[in-house]
DRENNUZA-931218 format. One record per residue: residue number from 1; x negated, y, z negated of N, C-alpha, C, O in turn. Coordinates in steps of 0.2 Angstrom, whole numbers, plus 2048, in hexadecimal, padded with zeros to 3 digits. Example, Ala and Ser with C-alpha at 12.3 -4.5 7.8 and 13.67 -1.06 7.14 Angstrom:
# residues 2
  seq  n_x  n_y  n_z  ca_x  ca_y  ca_z  c_x  c_y  c_z  o_x  o_y  o_z
    1  7BE  7E4  7D9   7C2   7EA   7D9  7BE  7F0  7D9  7B9  7EF  7D6
    2  7C0  7F5  7DD   7BC   7FB   7DC  7C0  800  7D9  7BD  806  7D8
END
This chain:
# residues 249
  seq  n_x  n_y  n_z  ca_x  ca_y  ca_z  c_x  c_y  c_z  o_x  o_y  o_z
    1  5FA  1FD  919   5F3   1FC   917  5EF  1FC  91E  5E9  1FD  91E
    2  5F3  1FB  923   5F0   1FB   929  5EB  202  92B  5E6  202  92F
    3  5EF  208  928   5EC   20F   928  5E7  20F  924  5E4  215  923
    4  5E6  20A  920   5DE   20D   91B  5DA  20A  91F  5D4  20D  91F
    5  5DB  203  924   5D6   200   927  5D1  206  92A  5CB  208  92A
    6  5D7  208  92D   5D3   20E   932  5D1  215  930  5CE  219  934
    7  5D3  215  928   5CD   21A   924  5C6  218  921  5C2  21C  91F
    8  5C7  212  920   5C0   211   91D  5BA  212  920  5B5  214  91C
    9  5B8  213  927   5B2   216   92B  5B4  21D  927  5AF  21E  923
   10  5B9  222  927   5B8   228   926  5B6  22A  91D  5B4  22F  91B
   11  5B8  223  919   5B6   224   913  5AE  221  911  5AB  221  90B
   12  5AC  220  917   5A4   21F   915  5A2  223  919  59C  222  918
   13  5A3  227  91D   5A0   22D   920  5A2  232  91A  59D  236  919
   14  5A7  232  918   5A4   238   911  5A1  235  90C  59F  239  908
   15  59F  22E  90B   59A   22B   905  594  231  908  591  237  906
   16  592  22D  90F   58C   231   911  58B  23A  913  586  23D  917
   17  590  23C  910   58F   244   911  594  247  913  597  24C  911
   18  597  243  91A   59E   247   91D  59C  247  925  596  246  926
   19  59E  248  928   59E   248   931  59B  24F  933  5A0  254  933
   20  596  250  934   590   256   936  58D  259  931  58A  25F  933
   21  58C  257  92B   58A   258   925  582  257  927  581  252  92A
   22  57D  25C  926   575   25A   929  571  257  926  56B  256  928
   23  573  254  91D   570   24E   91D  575  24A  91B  577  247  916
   24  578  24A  920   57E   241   923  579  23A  921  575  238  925
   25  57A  238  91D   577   231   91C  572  22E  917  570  229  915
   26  570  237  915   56A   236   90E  56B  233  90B  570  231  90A
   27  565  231  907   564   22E   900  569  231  8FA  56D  22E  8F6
   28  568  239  8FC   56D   23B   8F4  573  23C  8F6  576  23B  8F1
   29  577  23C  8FB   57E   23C   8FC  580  235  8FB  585  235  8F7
   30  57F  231  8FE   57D   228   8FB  57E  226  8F5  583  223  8F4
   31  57B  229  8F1   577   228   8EA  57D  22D  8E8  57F  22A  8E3
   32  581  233  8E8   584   236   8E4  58D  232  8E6  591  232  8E2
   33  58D  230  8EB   593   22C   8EC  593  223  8E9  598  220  8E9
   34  58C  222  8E7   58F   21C   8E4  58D  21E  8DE  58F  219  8DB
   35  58B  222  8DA   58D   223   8D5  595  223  8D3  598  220  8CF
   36  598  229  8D9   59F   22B   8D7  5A4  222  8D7  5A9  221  8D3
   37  5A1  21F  8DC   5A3   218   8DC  5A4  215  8D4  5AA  214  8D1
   38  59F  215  8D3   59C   210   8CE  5A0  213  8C7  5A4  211  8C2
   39  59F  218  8C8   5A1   21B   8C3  5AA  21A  8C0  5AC  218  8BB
   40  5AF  21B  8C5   5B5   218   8C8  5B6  210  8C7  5BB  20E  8C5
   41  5B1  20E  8C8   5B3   206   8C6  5B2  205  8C0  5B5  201  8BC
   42  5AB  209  8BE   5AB   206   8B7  5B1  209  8B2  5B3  206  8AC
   43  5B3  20F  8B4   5B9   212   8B0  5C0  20D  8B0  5C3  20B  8AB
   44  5C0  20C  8B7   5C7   205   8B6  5C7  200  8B5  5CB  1FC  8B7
   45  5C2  1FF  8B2   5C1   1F7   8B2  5BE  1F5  8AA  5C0  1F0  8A7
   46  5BA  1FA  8A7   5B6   1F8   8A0  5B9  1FD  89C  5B5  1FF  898
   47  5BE  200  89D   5C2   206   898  5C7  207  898  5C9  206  89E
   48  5CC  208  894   5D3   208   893  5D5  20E  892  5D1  213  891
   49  5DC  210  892   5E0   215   88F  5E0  21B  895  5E1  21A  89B
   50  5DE  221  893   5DE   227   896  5DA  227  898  5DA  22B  89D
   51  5D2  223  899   5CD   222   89D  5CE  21F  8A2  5CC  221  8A8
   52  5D0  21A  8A2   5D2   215   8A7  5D8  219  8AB  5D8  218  8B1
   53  5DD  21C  8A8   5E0   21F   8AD  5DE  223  8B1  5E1  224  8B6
   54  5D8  229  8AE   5D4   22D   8B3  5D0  22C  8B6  5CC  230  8B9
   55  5CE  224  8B8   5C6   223   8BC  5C6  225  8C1  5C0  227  8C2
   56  5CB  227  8C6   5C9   22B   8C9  5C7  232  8CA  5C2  233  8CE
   57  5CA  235  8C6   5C6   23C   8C3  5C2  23C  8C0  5BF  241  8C0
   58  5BE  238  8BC   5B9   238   8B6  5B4  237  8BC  5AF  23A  8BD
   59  5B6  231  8C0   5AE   232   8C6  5AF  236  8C9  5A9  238  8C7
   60  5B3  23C  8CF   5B3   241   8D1  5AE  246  8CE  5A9  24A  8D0
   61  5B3  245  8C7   5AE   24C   8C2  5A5  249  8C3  5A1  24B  8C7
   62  5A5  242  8BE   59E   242   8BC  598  243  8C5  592  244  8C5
   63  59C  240  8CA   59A   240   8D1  597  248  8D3  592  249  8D7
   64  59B  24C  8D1   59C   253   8D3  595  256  8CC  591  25A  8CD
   65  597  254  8C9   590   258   8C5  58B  253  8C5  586  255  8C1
   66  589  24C  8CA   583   24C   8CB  580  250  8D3  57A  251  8D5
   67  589  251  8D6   585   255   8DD  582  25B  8D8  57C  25D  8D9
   68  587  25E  8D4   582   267   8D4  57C  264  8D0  576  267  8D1
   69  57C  260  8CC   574   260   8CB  56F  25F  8CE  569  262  8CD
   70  571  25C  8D3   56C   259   8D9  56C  260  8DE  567  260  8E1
   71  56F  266  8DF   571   26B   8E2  576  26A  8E9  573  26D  8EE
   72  57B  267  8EA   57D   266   8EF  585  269  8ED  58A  269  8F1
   73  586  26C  8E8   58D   271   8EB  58A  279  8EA  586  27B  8E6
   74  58D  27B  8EF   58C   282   8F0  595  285  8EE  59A  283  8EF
   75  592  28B  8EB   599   28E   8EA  598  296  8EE  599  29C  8EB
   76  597  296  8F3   597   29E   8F8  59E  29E  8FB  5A0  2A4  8FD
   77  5A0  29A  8FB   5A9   299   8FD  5AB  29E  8F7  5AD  2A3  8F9
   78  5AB  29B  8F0   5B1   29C   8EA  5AF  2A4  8EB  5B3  2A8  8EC
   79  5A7  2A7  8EC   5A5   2AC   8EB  5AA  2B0  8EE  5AD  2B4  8EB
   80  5AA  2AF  8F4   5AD   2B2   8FA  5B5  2B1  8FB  5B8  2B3  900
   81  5BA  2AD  8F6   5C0   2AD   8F7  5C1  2B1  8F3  5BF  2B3  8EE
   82  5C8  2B3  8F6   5CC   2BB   8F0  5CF  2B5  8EB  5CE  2AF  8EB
   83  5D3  2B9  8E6   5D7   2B8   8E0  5DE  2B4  8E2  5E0  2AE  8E0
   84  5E2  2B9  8E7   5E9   2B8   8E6  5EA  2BA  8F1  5E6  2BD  8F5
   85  5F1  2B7  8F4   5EF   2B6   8FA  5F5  2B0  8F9  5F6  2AB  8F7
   86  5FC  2B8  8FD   603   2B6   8FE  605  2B3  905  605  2B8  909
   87  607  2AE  905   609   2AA   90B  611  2AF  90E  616  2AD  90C
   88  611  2B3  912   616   2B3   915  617  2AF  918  613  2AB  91B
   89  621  2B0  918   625   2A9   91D  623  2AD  924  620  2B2  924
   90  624  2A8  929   624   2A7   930  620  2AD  932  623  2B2  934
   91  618  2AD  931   613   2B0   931  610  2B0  938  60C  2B3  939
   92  613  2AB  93C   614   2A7   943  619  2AB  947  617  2AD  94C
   93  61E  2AC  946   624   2B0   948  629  2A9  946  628  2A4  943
   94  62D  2AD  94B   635   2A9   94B  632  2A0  94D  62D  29F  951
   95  635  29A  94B   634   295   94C  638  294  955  63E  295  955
   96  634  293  95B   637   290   961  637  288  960  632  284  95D
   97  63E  286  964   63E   280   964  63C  27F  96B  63D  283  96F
   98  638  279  96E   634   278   972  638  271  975  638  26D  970
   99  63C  26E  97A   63F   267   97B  637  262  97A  637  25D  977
  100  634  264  97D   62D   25F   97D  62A  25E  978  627  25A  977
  101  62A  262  974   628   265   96B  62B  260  966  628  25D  962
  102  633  262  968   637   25D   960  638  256  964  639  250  961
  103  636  256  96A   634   24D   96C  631  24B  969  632  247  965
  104  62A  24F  96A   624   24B   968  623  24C  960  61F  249  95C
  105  627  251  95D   626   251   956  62C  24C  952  62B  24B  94C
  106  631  24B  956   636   244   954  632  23E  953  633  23A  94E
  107  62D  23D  959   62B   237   958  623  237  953  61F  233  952
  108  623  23C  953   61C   23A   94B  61F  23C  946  61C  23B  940
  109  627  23E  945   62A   23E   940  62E  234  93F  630  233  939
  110  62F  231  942   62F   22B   941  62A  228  943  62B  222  944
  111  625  22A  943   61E   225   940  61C  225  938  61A  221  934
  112  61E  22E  938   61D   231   932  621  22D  92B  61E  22C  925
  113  627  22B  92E   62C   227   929  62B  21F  927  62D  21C  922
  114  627  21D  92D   624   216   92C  620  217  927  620  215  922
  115  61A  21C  929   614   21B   924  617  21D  91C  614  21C  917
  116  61E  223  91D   61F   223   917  622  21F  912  621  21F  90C
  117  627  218  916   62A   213   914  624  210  911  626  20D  90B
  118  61F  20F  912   619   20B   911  614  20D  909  612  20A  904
  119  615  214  90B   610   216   904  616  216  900  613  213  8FB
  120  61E  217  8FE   621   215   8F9  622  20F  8F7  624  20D  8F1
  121  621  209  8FD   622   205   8FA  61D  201  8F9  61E  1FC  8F6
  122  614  203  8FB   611   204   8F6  610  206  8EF  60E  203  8EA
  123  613  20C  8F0   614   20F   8E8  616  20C  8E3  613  20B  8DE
  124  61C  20B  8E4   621   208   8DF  61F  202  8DE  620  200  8D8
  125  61D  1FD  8E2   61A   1F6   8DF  614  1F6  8DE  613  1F1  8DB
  126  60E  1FB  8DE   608   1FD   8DA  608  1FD  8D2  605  1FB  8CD
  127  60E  204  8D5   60D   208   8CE  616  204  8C9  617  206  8C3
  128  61A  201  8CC   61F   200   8C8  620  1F7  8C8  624  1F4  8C4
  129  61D  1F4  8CE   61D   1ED   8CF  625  1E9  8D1  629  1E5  8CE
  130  625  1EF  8D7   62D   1ED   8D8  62E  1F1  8DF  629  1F5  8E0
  131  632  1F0  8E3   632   1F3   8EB  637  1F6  8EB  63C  1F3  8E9
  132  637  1FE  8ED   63A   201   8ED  641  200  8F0  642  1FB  8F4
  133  649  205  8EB   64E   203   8EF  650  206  8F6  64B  209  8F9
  134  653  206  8F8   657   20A   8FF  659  210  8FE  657  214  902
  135  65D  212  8F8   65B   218   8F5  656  21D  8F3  658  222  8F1
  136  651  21A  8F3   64A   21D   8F0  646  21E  8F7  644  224  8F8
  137  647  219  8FA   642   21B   903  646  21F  904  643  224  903
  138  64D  21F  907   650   227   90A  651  22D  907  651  232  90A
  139  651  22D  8FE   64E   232   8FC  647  235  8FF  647  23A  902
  140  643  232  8FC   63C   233   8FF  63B  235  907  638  23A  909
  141  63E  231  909   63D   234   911  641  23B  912  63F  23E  917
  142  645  23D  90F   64B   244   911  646  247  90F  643  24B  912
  143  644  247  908   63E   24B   902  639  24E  908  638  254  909
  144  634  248  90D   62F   24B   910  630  250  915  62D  255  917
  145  637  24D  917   639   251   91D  63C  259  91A  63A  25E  91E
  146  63F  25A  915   640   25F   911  639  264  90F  638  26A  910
  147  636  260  90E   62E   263   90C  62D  266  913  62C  26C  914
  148  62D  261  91A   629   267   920  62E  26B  921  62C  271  923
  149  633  26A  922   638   26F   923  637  278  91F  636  27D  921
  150  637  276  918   634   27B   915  62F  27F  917  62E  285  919
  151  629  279  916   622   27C   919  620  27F  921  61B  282  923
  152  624  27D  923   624   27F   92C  627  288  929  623  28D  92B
  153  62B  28A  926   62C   28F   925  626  294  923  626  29A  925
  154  621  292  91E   619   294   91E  616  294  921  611  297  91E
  155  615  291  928   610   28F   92A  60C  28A  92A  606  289  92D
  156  60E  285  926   60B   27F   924  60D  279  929  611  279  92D
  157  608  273  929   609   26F   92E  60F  26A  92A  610  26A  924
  158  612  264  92E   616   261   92A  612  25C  924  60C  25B  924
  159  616  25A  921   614   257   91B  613  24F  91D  616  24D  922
  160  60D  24B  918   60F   246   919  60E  243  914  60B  246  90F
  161  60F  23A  911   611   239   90B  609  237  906  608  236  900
  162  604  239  90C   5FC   238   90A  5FB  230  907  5FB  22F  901
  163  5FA  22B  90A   5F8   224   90B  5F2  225  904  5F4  221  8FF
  164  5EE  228  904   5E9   229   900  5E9  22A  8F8  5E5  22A  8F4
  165  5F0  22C  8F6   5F2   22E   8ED  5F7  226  8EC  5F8  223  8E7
  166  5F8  224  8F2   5FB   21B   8F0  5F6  216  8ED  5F8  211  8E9
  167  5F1  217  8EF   5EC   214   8EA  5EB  215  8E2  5EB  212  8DD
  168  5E9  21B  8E3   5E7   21F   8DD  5F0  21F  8D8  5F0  221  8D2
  169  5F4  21D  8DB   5FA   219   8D7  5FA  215  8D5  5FB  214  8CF
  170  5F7  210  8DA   5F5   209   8D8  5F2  208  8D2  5F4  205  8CD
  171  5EC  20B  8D3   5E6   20B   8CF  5E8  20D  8C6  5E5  20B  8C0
  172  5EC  212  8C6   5ED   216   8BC  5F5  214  8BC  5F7  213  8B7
  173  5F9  213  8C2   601   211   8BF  604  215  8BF  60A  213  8BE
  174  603  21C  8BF   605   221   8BC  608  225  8C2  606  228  8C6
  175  610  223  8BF   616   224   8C3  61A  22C  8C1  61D  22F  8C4
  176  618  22C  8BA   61C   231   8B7  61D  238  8BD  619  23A  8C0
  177  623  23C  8BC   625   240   8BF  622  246  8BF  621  24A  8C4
  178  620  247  8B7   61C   24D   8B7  617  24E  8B8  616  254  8BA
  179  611  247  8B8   60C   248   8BD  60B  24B  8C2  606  24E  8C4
  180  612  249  8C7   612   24A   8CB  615  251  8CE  613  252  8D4
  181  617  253  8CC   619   25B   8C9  614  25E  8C8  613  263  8CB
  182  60F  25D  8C3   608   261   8C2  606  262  8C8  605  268  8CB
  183  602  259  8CB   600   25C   8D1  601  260  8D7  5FC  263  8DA
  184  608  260  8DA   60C   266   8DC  60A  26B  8DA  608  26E  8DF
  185  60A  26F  8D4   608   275   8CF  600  275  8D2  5FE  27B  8D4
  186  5FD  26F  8D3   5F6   272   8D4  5F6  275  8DB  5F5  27B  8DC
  187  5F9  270  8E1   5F8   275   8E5  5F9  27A  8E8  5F6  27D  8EC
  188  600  27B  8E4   605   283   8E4  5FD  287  8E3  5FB  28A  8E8
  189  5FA  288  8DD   5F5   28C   8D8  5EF  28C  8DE  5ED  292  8E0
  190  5ED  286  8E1   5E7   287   8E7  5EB  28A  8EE  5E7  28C  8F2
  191  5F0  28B  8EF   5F4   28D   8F4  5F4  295  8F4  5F2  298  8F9
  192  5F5  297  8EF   5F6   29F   8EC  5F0  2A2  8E9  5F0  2A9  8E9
  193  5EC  29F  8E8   5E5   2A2   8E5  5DE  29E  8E7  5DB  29A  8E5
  194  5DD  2A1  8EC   5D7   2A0   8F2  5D1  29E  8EC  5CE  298  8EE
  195  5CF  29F  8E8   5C9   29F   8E1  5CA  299  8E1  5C5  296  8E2
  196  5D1  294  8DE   5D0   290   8DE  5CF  28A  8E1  5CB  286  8E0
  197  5D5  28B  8E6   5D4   286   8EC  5CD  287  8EF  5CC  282  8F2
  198  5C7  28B  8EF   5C3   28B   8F2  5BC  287  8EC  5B6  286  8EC
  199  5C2  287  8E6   5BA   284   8E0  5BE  27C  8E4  5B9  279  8E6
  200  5C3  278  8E6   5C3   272   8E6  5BF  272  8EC  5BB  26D  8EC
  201  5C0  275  8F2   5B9   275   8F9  5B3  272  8F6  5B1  26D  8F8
  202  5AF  276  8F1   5A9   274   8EE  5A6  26D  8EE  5A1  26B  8EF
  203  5AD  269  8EE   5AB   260   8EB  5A7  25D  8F0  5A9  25B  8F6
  204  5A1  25C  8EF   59E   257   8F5  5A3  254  8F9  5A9  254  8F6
  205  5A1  251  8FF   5A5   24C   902  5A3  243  900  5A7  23F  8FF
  206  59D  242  900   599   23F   8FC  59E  23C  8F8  5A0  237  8F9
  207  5A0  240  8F2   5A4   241   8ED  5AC  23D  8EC  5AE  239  8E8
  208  5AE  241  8F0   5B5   23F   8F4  5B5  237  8F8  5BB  235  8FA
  209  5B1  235  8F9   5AC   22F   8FD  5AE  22A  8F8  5B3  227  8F8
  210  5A8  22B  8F4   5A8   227   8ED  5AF  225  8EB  5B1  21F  8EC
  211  5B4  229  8E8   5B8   22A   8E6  5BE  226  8E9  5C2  222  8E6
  212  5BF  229  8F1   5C4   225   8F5  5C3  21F  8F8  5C8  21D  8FA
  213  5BD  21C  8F8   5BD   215   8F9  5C0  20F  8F8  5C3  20B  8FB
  214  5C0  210  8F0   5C2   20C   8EB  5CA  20B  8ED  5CC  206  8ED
  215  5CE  214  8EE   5D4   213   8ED  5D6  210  8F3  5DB  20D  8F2
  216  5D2  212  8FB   5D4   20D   900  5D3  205  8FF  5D4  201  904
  217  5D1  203  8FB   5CE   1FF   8FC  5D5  1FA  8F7  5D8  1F4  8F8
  218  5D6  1FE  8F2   5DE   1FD   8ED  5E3  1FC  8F1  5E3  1F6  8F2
  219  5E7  201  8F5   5EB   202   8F9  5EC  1FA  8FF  5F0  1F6  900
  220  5E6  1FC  902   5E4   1F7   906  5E7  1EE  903  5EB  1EA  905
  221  5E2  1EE  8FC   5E5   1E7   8FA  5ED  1E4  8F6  5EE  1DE  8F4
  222  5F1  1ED  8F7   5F5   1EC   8F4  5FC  1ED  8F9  602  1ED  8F8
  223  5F8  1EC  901   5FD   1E9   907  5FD  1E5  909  600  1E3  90E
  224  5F5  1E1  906   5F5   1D9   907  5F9  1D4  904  5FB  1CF  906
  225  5F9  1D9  8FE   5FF   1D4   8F7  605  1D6  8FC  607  1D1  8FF
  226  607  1DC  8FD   60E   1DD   900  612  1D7  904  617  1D5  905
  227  60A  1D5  908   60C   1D2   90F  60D  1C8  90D  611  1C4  90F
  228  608  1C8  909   608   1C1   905  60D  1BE  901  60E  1B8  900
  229  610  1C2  8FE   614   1C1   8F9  61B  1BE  8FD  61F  1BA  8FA
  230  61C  1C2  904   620   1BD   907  620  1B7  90C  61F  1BB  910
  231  622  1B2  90F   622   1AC   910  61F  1AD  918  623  1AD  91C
  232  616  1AD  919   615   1AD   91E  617  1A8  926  613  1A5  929
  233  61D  1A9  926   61D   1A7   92C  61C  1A8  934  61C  1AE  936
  234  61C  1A4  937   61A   1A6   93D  61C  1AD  943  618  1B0  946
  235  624  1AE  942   625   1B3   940  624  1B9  93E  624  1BF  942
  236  623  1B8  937   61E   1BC   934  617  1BE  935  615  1C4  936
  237  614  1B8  935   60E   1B9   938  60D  1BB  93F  607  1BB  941
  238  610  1BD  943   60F   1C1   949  610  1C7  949  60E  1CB  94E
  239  614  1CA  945   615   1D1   942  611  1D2  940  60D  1D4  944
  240  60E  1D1  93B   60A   1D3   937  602  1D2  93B  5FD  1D6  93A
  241  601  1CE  93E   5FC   1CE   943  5FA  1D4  94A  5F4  1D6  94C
  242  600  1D4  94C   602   1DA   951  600  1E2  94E  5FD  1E7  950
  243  604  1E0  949   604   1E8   945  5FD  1EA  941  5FB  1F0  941
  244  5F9  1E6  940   5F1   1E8   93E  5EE  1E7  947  5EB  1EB  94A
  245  5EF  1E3  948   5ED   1E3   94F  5EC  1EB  953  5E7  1EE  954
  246  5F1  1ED  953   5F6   1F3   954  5F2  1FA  955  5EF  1FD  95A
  247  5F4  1FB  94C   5F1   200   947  5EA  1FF  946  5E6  204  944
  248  5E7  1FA  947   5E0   1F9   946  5DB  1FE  94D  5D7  203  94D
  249  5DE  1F8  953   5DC   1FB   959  5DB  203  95C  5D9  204  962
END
């Protein structure tokens, strides 16, 4: 949770437009992001079933069609993106191992395992109200490291476990596998077909603002609980003091 502290400036710099956006701080970007807010809370909070499970999307959407009413998405990107747009492997050349490279990428690769320790064991007490076993964290950690290994073969940067979808777990519960497999499926479909990937560009940031607040704001209060629920002792309380200390600073 320590890592959302340090996003909340950047989620209200997209409330107000986004960072060099030239009207950074208007009235309508303001005004289209607490819409998106409002919208979001009142979905999870005064509605049930498959609504309550979508407030995140339901305010995105309705956020996103009060930006184009107001005329703030431009679509000359989608215009200008081709159809289809095949990723050759090692489009880079042959992979060089660098001694100073796999140092410094060893050790953001166990930073990387901390923070991933954290969004599953966020996860699964959000969304299953139970803390991950020791088999499920080293699965999940070989899985991400499997994923950049793959993707370093494309050209892609390494993977990470995105602190930012542990909320929006939090928030609908919705653990299911398949879900989770769709979403994959979306980004395979924006990955290979530039039209698409370039309609989700469109989205205000404003938009994405609204939207992501809430869910740092879930995440955030769900490593408060983490941190509470066990027996603050002095101990404890110095770890945990140090560590926000730390990550804040």
């Amino acid at each position: 949770f320590i890592f959302f502290f340090s996003l909340y400036p950047t989620a209200v710099r997209y409330m107000a437009g986004g960072s060099g956006n030239p009207d950074f701080g208007s009235p309508k970007q303001l005004l289209v992001a607490i819409i998106t807010l409002g919208v979001v809370v009142f979905m999870n909070y005064f509605t049930k079933g498959s609504l309550k499970l979508a407030s995140i999307l339901v305010g995105m959407v309705v956020g996103y069609i009060v930006a184009l009413v107001m005329g703030m998405v431009s679509f000359d990107a989608v215009i200008s993106a081709s159809w289809a747009q095949i990723i050759p492997p090692l489009h880079f050349g042959m992979p060089v191992f660098i001694p100073s490279a796999c140092i410094s990428m060893a050790i953001m690769y166990i930073v990387n395992s901390v923070q991933a320790i954290g969004d599953f064991s966020s996860t699964t007490l959000g969304g299953l109200d139970r803390e991950p076993t020791d088999q499920e964290l080293s699965g999940g950690i070989m899985a991400n490291g499997l994923a950049s290994i793959v993707g370093a073969f494309f050209g892609g940067l390494p993977t990470a476990t995105y602190s930012q979808n542990v909320g929006i777990v939090t928030v609908n519960r919705v653990v299911n596998k398949t879900v989770f497999a769709f979403a994959a499926g979306v980004l395979l479909v924006a990955g290979f077909i530039p039209k698409f990937s370039s309609v989700l560009t469109t989205i205000p940031q404003c938009v994405i603002g609204g939207a992501t607040i809430s869910v740092f704001a879930t995440i955030t209060m769900t490593g408060i609980r983490m941190i509470t629920s066990a027996t603050l002792t002095p101990r404890n309380v110095t770890v945990v003091g140090l560590a926000v200390a730390l990550g804040v600073g």
